[in-house]
C-alpha positions as CSV (number, residue, x, y, z in Angstrom):
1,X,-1.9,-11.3,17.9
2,X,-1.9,-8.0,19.9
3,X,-1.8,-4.7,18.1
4,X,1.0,-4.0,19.7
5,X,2.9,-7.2,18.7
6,X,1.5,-6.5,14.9
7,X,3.1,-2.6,14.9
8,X,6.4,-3.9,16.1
9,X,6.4,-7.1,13.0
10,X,4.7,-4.0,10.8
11,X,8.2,-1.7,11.7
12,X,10.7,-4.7,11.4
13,X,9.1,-5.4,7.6
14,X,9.6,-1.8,7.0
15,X,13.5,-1.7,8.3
16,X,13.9,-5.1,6.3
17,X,12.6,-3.1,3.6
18,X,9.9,-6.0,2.6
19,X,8.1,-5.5,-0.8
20,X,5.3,-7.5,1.1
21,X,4.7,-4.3,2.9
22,X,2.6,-1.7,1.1
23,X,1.7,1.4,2.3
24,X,-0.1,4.3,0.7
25,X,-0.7,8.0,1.6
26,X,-2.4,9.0,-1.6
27,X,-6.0,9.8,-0.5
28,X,-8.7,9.8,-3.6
29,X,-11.8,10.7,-1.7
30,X,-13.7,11.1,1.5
31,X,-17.2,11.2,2.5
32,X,-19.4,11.2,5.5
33,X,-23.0,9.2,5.1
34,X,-25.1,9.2,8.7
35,X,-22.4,10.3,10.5
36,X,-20.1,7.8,9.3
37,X,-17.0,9.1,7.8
38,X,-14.7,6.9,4.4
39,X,-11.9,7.5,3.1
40,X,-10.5,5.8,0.1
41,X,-6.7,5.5,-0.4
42,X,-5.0,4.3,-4.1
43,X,-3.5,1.2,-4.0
44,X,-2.5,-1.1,-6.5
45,X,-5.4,-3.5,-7.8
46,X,-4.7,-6.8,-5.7
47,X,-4.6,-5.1,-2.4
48,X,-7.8,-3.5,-3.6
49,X,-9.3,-6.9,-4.8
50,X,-8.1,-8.2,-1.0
51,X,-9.5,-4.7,0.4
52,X,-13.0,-6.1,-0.8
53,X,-12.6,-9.5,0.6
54,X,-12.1,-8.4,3.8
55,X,-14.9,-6.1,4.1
56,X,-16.9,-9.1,3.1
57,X,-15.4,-10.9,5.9
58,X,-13.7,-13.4,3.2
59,X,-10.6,-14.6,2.9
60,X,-7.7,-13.4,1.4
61,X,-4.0,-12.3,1.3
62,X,-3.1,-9.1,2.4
63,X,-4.6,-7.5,5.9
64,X,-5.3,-3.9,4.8
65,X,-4.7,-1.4,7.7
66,X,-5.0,2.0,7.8
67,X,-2.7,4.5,9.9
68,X,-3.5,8.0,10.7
69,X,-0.5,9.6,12.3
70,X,-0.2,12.7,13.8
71,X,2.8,15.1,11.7
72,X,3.2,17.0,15.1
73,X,4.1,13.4,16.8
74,X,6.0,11.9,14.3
75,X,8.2,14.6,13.5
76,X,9.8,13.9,17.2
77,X,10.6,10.5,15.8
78,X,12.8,11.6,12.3
């Protein structure tokens, strides 16, 4: 599926207002190791479980994105 195609289905789950959608803008903590930068949002503990699945390269059931959006932008959007 193309990104695009996943950002549309992502913005008709949140205008159904789908509880399958989670989406958090708490951030806990960020770091930068070797020129790599983390950052580490709170969500609730079976995304998390998922979160570590997938950076395993497992299986699991949530696909856990992360969306940095510019206030500037979006604010020509409200």
């Amino acid at each position: 599926m193309e990104k695009n195609n996943i950002l549309n289905a992502i913005a008709r789950m949140a205008a159904d207002d789908n509880k399958k959608l989670q989406m958090s803008a708490t951030v806990t903590e960020t770091h930068t190791l070797d020129k790599v930068c983390g950052v580490m949002f709170r969500t609730d503990k079976e995304t998390a479980k998922d979160a570590s699945l997938q950076a395993l390269g497992l299986p699991n059931d949530n696909i856990c994105v992360a969306f940095f959006i510019d206030r500037k932008e979006l604010e020509k959007y409200k």
